[in-house]
C-alpha positions, 0 to 999 in steps of 0.5 A: 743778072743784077740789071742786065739790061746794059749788057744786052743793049752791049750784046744786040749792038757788037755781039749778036752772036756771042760764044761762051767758050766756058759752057760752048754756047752761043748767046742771041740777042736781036729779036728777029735772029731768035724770032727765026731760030725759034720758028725752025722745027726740022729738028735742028735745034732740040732741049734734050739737055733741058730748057735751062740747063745747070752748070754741070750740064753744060760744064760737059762739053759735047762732041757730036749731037745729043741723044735723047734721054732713057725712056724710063723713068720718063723725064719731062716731055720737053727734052725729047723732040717728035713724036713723044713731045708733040704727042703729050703736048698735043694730049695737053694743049686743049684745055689751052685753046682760046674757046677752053680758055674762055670759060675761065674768066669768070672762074678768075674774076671770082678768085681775083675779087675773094682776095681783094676782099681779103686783102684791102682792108688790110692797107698793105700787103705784097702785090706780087704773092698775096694778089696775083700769085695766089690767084694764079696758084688756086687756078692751077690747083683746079686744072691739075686736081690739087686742093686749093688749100695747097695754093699758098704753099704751092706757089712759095714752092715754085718761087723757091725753086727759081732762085740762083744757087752759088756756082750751079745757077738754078737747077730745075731737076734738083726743086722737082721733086719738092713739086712732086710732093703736089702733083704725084698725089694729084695724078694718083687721086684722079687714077682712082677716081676713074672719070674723065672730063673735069681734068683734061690734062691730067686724063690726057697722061694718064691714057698716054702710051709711049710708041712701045704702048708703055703707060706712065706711072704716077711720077712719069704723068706728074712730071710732064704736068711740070711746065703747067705747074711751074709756069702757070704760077711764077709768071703772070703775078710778077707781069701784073705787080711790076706792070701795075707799080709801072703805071703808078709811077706815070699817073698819066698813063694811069689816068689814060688807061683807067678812063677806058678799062675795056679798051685800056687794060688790054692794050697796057696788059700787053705793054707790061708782058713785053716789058715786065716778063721776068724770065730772060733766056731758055736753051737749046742744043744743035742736033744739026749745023745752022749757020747764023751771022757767018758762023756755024753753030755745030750740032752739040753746041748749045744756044740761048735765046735772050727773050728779054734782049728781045723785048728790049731790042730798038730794031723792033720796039722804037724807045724800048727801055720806056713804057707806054702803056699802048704801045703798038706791039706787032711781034712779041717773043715774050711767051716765046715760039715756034714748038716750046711757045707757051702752052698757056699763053692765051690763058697767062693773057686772061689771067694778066688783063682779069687782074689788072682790070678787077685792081683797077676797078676797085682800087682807086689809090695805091702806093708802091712801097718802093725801098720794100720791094725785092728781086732774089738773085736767080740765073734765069729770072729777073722779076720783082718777088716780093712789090709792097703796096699800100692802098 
């Protein structure tokens, strides 16, 4: 995870379908065998044993398929396969379509330009938190019903909860219920307020009913609002600082992009998605045989899916480790697909291209402090935390 690039070059070369004995999980490394065993939704492949698992789950070999967890306290939907994932995630996903989606723009231009104003005169300042994760953080306080106040706190939250522990990786269960200290209340204030149409999502878990006619409580509608409050906030900033720091170092491209905003942005905003997207690998377990390269990957056995492999991969992308801001980009798994494809993809787009556009358009000479710029050791991220920038 220091630079694992090499490694998956090694991977998608002489290993496409590496076993891991130690935690009996295969690793996919080439675009096209996770672009296919994602697009499988027969319930072959399921994350009833979490979407990143921690060592001591997968230290735990299984020895059949794996059942789904207790129904009460509901965990997060995503461990579960149909009905109950698709029910909740069908109740959450309209807030998310493109027509929904649409209506935010103007709502981030807003918030990106309130914190240029506060943020350039200043000089310098961190381009990943104080820009983007800040704006990224008070969107998601609005969709959820958190005060905005919290956006700061919010998102050294989330960042917090990515970063490796010695011998155990990141343990997502472990940083939960720190985010519950945001979302619980949310979910609480918007059932006593009895009214509906402001905060679809969180509306949709409050009148959810399990297949028994169950309702959730408080901390069962706040945790499946986990992925939106995770996701929606650790992301995007680190896509647009470390895509913004790349067309710094290529003036050129820079140049070429700035000649056209309205034509440019988009182009190099999805360059920078396939290239600067810091999440790497997301699990799965067999509940069905499959078989892949001449192998059989049995039902219990786990696989990941190497996404940022994929981005890289030569078989897809001609000269993948260079960026080239207009890149033709037919295919991308970088918010990956298939049943746990990003929820809030067409709004991570928005936010990307309403960010890099507002930068560019009011800052005409920025500067990455290089040597100030960190990446913490995380077992699943490989993203730049913290970009200084002076401008």
């Amino acid at each position: 995870m220091a630079d694992p690039l090499p490694y998956y070059r090694v991977l998608r070369d002489h290993h496409p379908l590496y076993y891991v004995g130690k935690w009996d999980l295969y690793a996919l490394s080439r675009f096209d065998d996770i672009w296919d065993v994602l697009a499988v939704s027969d319930g072959t492949f399921v994350a009833s044993e979490g979407t990143l698992p921690a060592a001591n789950v997968l230290a735990q070999h299984n020895t059949g398929p794996v059942p789904d967890p207790p129904l009460q306290p509901l965990p997060f939907h995503a461990v579960f396969d149909k009905p109950i994932y698709d029910d909740i995630r069908r109740l959450q996903s309209p807030a998310f379509r493109p027509r929904s989606v649409s209506d935010w723009e103007e709502r981030v231009r807003v918030l990106a330009n309130e914190r240029l104003d506060e943020l350039l005169p200043q000089g310098r300042f961190d381009l990943t938190c104080d820009y983007g994760g800040i704006v990224v953080a008070q969107v998601v306080c609005e969709l959820l019903g958190i005060p905005i106040e919290f956006a700061a706190e919010m998102l050294a939250a989330v960042n917090a909860g990515s970063l490796a522990q010695a011998g155990s990786g990141v343990d997502t269960a472990a940083a939960r219920p720190n985010y519950l200290e945001y979302l619980i209340p949310a979910v609480a204030r918007r059932r006593a307020e009895h009214r509906s149409g402001e905060l679809p999502i969180v509306d949709g878990m409050l009148a959810y009913r399990l297949p028994d006619g169950r309702a959730l409580d408080d901390a069962e509608a706040a945790t499946q609002l986990l992925c939106i409050f995770i996701g929606g906030t650790e992301t995007v900033p680190k896509i647009v600082a470390h895509g913004l720091w790349e067309l710094a170092r290529r003036p050129d491209q820079l140049a070429a992009v700035r000649a056209d905003l309205a034509a440019g942005v988009p182009a190099a905003c999805d360059e920078m998605t396939r290239y600067c997207t810091p999440a790497q690998w997301f699990a799965r377990t067999a509940r069905k045989p499959f078989t892949l390269h001449g192998t059989t990957i049995e039902p219990g056995q786990r696989i990941i899916t190497l996404l940022a492999s994929a981005n890289r991969d030569e078989r897809q992308y001609p000269d993948p480790d260079a960026f080239h801001w207009d890149r033709p980009i037919k295919r991308s798994l970088a918010f990956g697909r298939g049943q746990h494809f990003c929820i809030g993809y067409h709004l991570a787009r928005l936010e990307v291209t309403v960010l890099v556009a507002e930068w560019l358009r009011r800052v005409r000479q920025y500067r990455i402090v290089d040597d100030g710029a960190t990446r913490l050791p995380s077992s699943f991220q490989w993203g730049w935390n913290s970009i200084p920038v002076e401008v």
